[in-house]
Residue frames as qw, qx, qy, qz and C-alpha x, y, z in Angstrom:
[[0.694, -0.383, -0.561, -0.238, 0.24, -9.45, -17.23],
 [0.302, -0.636, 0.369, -0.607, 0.05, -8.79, -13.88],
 [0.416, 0.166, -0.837, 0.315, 1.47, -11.26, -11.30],
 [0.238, -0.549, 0.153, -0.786, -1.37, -12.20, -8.44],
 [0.705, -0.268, -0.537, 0.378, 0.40, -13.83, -6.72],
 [0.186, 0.098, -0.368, 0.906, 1.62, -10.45, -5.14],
 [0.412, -0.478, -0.220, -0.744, -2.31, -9.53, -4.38],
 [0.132, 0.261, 0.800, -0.524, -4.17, -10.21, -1.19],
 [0.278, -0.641, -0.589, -0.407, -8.53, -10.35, -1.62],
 [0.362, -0.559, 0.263, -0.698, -10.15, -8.13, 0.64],
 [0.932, -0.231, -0.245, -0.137, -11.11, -12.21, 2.11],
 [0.743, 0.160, -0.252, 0.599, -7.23, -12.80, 2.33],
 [0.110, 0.551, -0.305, 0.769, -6.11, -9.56, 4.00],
 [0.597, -0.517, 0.091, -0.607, -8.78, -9.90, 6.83],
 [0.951, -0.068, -0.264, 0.144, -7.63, -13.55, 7.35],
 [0.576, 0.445, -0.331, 0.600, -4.02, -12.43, 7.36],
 [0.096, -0.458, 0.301, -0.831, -5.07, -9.47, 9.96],
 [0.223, -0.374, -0.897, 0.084, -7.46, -11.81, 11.39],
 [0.307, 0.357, 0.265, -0.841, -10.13, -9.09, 11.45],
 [0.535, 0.611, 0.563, -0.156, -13.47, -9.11, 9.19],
 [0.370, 0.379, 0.479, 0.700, -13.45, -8.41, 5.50],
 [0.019, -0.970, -0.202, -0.134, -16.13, -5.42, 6.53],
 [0.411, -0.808, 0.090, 0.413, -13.09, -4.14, 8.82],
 [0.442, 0.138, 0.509, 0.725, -10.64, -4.65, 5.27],
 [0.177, 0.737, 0.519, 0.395, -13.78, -2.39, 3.54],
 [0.179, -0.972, -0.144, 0.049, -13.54, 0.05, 6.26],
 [0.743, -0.397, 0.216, 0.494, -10.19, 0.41, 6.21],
 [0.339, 0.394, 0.521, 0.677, -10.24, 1.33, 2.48],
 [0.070, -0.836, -0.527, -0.132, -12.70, 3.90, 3.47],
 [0.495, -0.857, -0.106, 0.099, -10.42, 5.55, 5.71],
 [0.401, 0.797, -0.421, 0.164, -7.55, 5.74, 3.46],
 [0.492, -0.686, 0.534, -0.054, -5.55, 3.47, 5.90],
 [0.755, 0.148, 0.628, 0.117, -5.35, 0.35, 2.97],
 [0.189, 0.445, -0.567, -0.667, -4.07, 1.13, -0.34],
 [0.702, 0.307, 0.641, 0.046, -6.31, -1.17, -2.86],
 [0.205, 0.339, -0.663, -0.636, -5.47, -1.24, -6.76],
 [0.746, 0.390, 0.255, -0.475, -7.73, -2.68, -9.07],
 [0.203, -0.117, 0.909, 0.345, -6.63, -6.07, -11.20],
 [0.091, -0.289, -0.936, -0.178, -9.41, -7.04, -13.52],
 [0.444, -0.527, -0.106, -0.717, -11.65, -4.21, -12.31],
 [0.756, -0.520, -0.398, -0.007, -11.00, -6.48, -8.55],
 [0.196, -0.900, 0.256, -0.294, -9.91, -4.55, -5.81],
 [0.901, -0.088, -0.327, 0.271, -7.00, -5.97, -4.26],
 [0.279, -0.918, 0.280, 0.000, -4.23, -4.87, -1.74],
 [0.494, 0.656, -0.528, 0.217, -0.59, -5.49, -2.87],
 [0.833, -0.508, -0.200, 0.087, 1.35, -7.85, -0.05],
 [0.674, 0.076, -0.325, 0.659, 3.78, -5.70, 0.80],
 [0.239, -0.689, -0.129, -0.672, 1.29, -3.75, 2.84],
 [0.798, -0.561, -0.015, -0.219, 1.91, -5.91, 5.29],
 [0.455, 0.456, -0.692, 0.325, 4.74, -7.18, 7.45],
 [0.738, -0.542, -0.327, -0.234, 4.92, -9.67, 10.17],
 [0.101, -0.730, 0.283, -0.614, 5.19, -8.97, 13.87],
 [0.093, -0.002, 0.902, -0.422, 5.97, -10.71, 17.47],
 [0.449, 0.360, 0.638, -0.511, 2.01, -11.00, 17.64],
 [0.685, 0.451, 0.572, -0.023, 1.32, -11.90, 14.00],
 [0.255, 0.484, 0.529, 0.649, 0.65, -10.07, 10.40],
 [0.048, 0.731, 0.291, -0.615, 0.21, -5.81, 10.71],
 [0.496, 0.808, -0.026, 0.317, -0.32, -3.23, 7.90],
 [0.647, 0.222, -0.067, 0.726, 3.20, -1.60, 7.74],
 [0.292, -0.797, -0.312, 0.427, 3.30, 1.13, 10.26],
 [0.125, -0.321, 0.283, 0.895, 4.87, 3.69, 7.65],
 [0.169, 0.169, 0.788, 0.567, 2.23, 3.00, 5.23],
 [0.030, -0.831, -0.471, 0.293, -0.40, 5.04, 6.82],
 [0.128, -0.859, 0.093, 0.487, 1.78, 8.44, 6.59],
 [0.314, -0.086, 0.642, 0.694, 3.24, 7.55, 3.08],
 [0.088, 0.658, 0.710, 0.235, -0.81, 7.43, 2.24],
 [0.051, -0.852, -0.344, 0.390, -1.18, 10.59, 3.76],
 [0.323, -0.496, 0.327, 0.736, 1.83, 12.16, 1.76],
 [0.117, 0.261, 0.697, 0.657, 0.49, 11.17, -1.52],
 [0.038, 0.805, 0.581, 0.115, -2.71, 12.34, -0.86],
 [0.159, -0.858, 0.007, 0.488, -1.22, 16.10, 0.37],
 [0.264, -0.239, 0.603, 0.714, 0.93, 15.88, -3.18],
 [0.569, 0.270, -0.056, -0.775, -2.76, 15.55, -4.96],
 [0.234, -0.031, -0.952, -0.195, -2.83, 11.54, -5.71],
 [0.781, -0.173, -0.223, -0.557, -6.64, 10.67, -5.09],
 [0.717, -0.378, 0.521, -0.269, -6.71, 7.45, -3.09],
 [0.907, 0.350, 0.149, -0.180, -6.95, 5.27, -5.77],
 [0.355, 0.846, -0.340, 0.207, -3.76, 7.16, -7.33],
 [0.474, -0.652, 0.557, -0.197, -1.83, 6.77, -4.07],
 [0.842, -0.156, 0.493, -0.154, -2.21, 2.72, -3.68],
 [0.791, 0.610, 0.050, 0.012, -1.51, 2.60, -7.89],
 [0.167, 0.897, -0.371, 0.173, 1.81, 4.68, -7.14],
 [0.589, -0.566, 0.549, -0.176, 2.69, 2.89, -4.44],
 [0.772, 0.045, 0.627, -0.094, 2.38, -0.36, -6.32],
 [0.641, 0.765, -0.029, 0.058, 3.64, 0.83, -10.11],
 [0.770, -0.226, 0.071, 0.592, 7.58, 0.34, -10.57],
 [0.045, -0.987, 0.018, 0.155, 8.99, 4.05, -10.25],
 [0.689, 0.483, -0.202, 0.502, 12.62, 4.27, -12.43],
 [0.127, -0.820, 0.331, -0.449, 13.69, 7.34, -9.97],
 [0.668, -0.471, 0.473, -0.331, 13.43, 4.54, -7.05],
 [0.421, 0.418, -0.729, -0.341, 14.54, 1.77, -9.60],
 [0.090, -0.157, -0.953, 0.245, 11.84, -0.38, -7.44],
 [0.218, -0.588, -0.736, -0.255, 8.33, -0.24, -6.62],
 [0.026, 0.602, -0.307, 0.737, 7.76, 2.28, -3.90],
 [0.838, -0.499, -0.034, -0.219, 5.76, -0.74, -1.50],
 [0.906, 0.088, -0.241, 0.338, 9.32, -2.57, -1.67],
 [0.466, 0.482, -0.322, 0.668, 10.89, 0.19, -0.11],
 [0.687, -0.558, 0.193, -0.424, 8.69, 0.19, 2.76],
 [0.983, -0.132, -0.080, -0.099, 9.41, -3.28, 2.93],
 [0.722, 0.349, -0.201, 0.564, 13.35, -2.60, 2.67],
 [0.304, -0.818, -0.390, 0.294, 12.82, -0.08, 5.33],
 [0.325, 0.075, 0.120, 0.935, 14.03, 2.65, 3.14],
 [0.134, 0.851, 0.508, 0.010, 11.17, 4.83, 3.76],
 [0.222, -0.731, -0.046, 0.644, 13.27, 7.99, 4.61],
 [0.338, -0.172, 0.669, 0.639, 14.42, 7.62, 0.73],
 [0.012, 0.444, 0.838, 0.317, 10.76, 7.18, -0.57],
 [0.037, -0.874, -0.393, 0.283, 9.40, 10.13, 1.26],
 [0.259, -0.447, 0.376, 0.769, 12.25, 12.11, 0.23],
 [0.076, 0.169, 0.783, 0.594, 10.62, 11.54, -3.54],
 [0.028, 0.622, 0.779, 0.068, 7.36, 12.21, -2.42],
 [0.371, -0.622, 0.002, 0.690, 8.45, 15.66, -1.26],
 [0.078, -0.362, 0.367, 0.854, 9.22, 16.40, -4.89],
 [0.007, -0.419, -0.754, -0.506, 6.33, 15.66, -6.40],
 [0.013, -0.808, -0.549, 0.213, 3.96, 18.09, -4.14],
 [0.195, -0.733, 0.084, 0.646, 6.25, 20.91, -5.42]]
């Protein structure tokens, strides 16, 4: 059973960012939001975000992790799932290592999967 508490709504995220749910939608559009699907409902995982002197941002690595997965062949969908699926190799999630600022550790992995 999935735990969602860890979820933001597309309602919730925009709040958080204090921007418009349309700007959450577009966001998805543009690959810049990872969203996973609970229940067939789209949701974004809260450890997409971390907070700054001037509020709640998406996680400035989390753009260019998206971009990696997608250049390894993850679909979008894929990507956000990965990101958010506990990974033995990383013996953690791979959002939690953003959040742990281990990215250099987490790309490193991603690296071996396009090869």
């Amino acid at each position: 059973m999935t735990n969602l508490d860890a979820y933001y709504t597309q309602n919730e995220a925009a709040q958080l960012l204090g921007v418009t749910p349309r700007r959450i939608k577009q966001m998805w559009q543009e690959d810049e939001l990872p969203k996973v699907y609970v229940d067939r409902k789209p949701l974004i995982p809260k450890d997409c975000f971390v907070k700054s002197q001037h509020g709640w941002i998406v996680h400035p690595q989390l753009r260019g992790t998206l971009i990696m997965l997608q250049d390894a062949g993850f679909e979008f969908i894929e990507a956000g799932e990965w990101l958010d699926r506990y990974n033995p190799a990383l013996e953690a999630r791979p959002l939690e290592l953003l959040a742990q600022k281990r990215v250099k550790e987490l790309r490193t992995l991603i690296l071996t999967l396009t090869f």
